[in-house]
N, C-alpha and C positions, 0 to 999 in steps of 0.2 A: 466598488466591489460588487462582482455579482454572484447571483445566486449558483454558486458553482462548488466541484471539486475537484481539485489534486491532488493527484495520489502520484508522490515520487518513490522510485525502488529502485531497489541496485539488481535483482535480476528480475527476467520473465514471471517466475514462481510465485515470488515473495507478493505480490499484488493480489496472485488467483488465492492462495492457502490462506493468508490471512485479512484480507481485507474484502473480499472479492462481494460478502454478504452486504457491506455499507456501500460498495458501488453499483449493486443493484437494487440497493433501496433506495437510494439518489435518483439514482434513472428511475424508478418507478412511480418517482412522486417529478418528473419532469424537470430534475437538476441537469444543468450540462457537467460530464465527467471525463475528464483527462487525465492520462495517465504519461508519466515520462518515466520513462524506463532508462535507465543509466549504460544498462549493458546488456548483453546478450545472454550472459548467465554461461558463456562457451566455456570456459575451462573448468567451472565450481561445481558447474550446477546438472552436468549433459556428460556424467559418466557412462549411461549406457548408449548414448551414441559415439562415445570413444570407441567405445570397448567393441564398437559393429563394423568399425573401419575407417569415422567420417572424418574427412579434413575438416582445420578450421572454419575454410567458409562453408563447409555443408555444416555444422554445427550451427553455426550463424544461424542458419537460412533455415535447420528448422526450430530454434527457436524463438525464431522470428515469425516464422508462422503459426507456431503452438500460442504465443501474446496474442496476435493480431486475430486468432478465434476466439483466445478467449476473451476479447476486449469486448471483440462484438457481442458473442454471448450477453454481458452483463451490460452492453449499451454505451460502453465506452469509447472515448478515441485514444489512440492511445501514440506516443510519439518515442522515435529511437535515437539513444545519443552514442553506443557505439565507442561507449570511454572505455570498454577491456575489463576483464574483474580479474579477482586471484592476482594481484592486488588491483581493486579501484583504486584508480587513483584522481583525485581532484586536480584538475588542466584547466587552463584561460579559458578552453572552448567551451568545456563542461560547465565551469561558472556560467558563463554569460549566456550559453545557451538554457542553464534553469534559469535567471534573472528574465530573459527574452520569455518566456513560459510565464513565469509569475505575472506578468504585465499583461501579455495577452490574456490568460485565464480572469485575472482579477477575482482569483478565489475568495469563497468566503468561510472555507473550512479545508484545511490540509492533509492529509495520513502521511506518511512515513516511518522509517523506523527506529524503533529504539534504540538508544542513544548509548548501546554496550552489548556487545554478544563478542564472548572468548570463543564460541565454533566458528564465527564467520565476521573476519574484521570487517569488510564489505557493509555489511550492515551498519555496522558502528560510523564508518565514512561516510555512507547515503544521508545517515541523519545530518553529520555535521554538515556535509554541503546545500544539505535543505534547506537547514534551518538557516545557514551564512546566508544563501540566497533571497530568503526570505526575507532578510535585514538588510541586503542590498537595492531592495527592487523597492522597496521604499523610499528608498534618499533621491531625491530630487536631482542632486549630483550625478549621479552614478549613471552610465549612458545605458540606452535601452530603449524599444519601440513604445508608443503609448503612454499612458497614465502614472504613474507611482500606485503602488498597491495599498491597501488601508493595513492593519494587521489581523488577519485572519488565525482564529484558536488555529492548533497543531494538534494530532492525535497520534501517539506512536502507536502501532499497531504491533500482535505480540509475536515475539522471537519464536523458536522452534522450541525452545529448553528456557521456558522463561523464570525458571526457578535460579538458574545459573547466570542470566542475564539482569539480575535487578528488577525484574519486571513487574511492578506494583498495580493489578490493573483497578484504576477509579471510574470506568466506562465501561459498561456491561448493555451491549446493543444488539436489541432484539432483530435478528435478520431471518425470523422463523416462515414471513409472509414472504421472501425469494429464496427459501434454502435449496427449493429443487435448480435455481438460477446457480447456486455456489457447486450444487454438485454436477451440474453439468460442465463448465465452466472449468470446474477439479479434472473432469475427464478426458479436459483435451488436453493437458499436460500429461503426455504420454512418455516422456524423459525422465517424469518422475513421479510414477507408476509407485514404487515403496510409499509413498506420504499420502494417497487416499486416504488409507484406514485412520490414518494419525488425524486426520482435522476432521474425517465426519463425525469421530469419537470427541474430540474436541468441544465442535459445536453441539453436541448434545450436552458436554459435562458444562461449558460455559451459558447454554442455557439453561439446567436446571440451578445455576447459580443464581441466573438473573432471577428466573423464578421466585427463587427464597428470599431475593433484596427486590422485588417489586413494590410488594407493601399494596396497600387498599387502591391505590388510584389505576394502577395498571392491573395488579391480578394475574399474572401471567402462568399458563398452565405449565408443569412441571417438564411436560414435553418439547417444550421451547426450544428453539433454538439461537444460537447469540456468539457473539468476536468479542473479545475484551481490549481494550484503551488504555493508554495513558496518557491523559493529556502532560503536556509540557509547559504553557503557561497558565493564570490564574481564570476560573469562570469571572467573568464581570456580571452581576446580577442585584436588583433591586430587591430583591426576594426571596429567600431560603426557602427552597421546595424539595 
């Protein structure tokens, strides 16, 4: 396992809105970061390129180019699988193509998404096949380039409506030292232009949360800014901190 992340998503978006803060605090402390993008986000997620005239493949292609700025922006690389959304649907190619991912990456920390959203199944499928993958690129059995992966935490990263979605966040992470990195980043998704206001508003509310749950060792100023988490399996730890 190395010192890496993966960050898997069912479209372009879903990476830059809600995670995009943890993937350039990764890069900034000299983490390698990957991103596998599941799909293009063409038919869900790129209604104001419908609405301008664009065929399928020019949808594609620009939102193919809106990830691939915004990857770089935050220091990432980032990879396309091109499995369709509205419905994702999980395919032999798609499996093994994340299994093929896990084993090269040999992450040591996951994002994805939560594991239920009634607005958008997609999301709900991106987790399951994450996390299957994840249990697959383990087994010794199971073919694929390289290593077996060790098992790396998971952190679902939050829905758009996470009061509708179950979303309990126990990870409140301060992304306040790359926030101008998240809003640049926010800016090249030009498709989806309406959700700026939503998450700069966001990461101010979920940093003065962190704020209030810092406590004496961190201290964090009320201006903070912060993503919220839920992890999916248990901390392993020698010590309650």
């Amino acid at each position: 396992m190395t010192d890496a992340t993966l960050v898997l998503t069912a479209h372009p978006g879903d990476f830059v809105w809600r995670a995009a803060g943890a993937i350039a605090l990764a890069n900034s402390r000299g983490r390698r970061v990957v991103i596998g993008c599941m799909s293009f986000g063409e038919r869900g997620e790129s209604a104001s390129l419908w609405r301008k005239g664009y065929t399928l493949d020019q949808v594609k292609a620009a939102r193919r180019q809106e990830a691939e700025e915004a990857a770089e922006v935050l220091g990432a690389e980032i990879r396309f699988f091109d499995a369709g959304d509205y419905p994702l649907v999980e395919t032999p190619a798609l499996a093994q193509g994340l299994i093929d991912l896990y084993r090269e990456v040999q992450p040591s920390v996951v994002l994805t998404h939560a594991p239920a959203d009634p607005y958008n199944g997609d999301h709900a499928v991106a987790h399951q096949i994450a996390l299957k993958a994840r249990v697959l690129a383990q087994a010794p059995g199971v073919e694929g380039p390289g290593e077996v992966i060790g098992a790396p935490p998971v952190f679902c990263f939050e829905p758009h409506q996470p009061e509708q979605c179950g979303f309990v966040p126990d990870v409140l992470l301060d992304v306040t030292e790359v926030w101008e990195r998240k809003r640049e980043a926010m800016r090249v998704l030009a498709a989806q232009q309406h959700l700026h206001a939503y998450y700069t508003e966001l990461g101010a509310r979920r940093g003065l949360q962190a704020a209030r749950n810092s406590g004496p060792n961190l201290g964090l100023p009320n201006e903070s800014r912060a993503e919220a988490y839920m992890r999916v399996f248990p901390q392993v730890t020698r010590e309650l901190s």
